[in-house]
N, C-alpha and C positions, 0 to 999 in steps of 0.2 A: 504494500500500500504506500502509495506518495505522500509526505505530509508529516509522516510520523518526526516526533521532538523526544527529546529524551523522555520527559517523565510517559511517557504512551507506555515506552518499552518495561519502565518501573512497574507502570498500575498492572499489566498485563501479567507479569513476575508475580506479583502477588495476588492476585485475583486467579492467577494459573494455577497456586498454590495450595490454594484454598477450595476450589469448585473444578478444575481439570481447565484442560486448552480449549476445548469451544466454547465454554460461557468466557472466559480469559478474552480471546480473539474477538470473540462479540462485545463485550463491552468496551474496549479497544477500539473498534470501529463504531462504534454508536458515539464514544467520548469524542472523536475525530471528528465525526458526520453532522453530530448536534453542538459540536462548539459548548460543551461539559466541563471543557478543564477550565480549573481553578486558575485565575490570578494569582500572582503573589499573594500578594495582601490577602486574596480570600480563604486562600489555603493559609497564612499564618492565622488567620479570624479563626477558622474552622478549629484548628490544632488548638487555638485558649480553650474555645469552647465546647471542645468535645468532653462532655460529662458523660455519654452512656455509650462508651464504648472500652474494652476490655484494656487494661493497661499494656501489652505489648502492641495496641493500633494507635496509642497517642500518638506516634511518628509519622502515622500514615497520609495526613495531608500534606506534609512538608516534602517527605519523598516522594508523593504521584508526584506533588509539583515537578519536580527534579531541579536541574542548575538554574531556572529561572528565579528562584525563590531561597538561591544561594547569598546573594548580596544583601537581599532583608535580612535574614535570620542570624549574617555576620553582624550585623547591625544590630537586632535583637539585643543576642548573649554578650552581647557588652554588660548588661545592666544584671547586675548579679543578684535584682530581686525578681527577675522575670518569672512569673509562671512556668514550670513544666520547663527549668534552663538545660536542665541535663536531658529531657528527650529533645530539644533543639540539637542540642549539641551532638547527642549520636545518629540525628538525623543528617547531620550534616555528612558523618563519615559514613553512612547507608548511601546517600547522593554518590559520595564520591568524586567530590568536584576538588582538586586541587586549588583554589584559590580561597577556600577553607582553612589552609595549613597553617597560613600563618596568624590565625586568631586562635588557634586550636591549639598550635602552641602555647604563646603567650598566655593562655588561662591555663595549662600542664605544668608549666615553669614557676607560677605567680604562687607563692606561699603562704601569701594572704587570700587565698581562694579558699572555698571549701571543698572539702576532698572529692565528694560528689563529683561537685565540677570540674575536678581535678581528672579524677577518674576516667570519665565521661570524654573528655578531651582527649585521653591516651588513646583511648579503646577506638575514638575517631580518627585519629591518625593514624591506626593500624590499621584501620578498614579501608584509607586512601592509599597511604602509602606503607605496605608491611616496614620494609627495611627501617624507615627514617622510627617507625612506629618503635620498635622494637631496641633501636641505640637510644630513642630517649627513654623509654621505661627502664632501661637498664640502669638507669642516672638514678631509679628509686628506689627505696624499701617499706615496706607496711607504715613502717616510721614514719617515712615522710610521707606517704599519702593510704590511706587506711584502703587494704583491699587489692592495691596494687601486684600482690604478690599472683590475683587470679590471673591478669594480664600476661605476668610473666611465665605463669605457667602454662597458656595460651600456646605462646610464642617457642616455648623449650620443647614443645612434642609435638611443634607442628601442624598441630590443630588448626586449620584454620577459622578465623574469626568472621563467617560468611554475612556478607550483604544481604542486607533482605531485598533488594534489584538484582539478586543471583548474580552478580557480577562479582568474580574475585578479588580481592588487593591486592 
């Protein structure tokens, strides 16, 4: 199909997931066909406001979005009271958009954060980029950021840390 933009291939990943490839595929071309996908802005609206959906779909309006609705939600997670900052934040590493890295850092590094978002921010940069992912957790221990150590154990047996866009790191 002509047309398709990153987040199509996301929503279809997950909606394949969940129901099989023809309801997948159809809903795909109906979001195409009917002009369905979210805005920025509407997918960050949707994501505050999703109150009756299970906590592993909090993420899920930001990543149908896909890379369009990368630069709001780097914008976003600046503010360390946002609602829901740490599912921003591993939304951001399910996108997968390298121009994430470097906010994603700076809240991994920042010591005055909370570990959450601490956390949240490694586990993102693993999901963009393994390698980089994986030198900076190694810079940490439980100590310094609470939990850390699951990361690394992640990364020691080669598990990978899979996108929910089924796309690798």
């Amino acid at each position: 199909m002509i047309g398709f933009r990153q987040h199509n291939g996301a929503a279809g990943v997950l909606l394949m997931r969940r129901s099989g490839i023809l309801p997948a595929l159809l809903a795909i071309f109906m979001a195409c066909t009917q002009g369905v996908i979210p805005t920025p802005e509407e997918a960050l609206k949707e994501f505050y406001e999703a109150d009756d959906v299970m906590e592993e779909q909090l993420m899920d309006p930001l990543i149908l979005a896909g890379q369009t609705v990368v630069p709001l939600v780097l914008k976003e997670i600046r503010n360390r009271d946002m609602r829901r900052r740490g599912y921003a934040i591993l939304a951001l590493g399910h996108i997968g958009d390298r121009r994430a890295l470097n906010g994603l850092r700076k809240i991994a590094r920042d010591a005055t954060e909370n570990d959450v978002s601490r956390l949240c921010a490694l586990r993102a940069i693993v999901l963009i980029d393994r390698t980089e992912g994986m030198t900076l957790a190694k810079e940490y221990t439980d100590e310094d950021i609470a939990n850390v150590g699951w990361i690394h154990r992640q990364l020691e047996t080669a598990t990978p840390l899979a996108r929910r866009t089924g796309r690798r790191p």
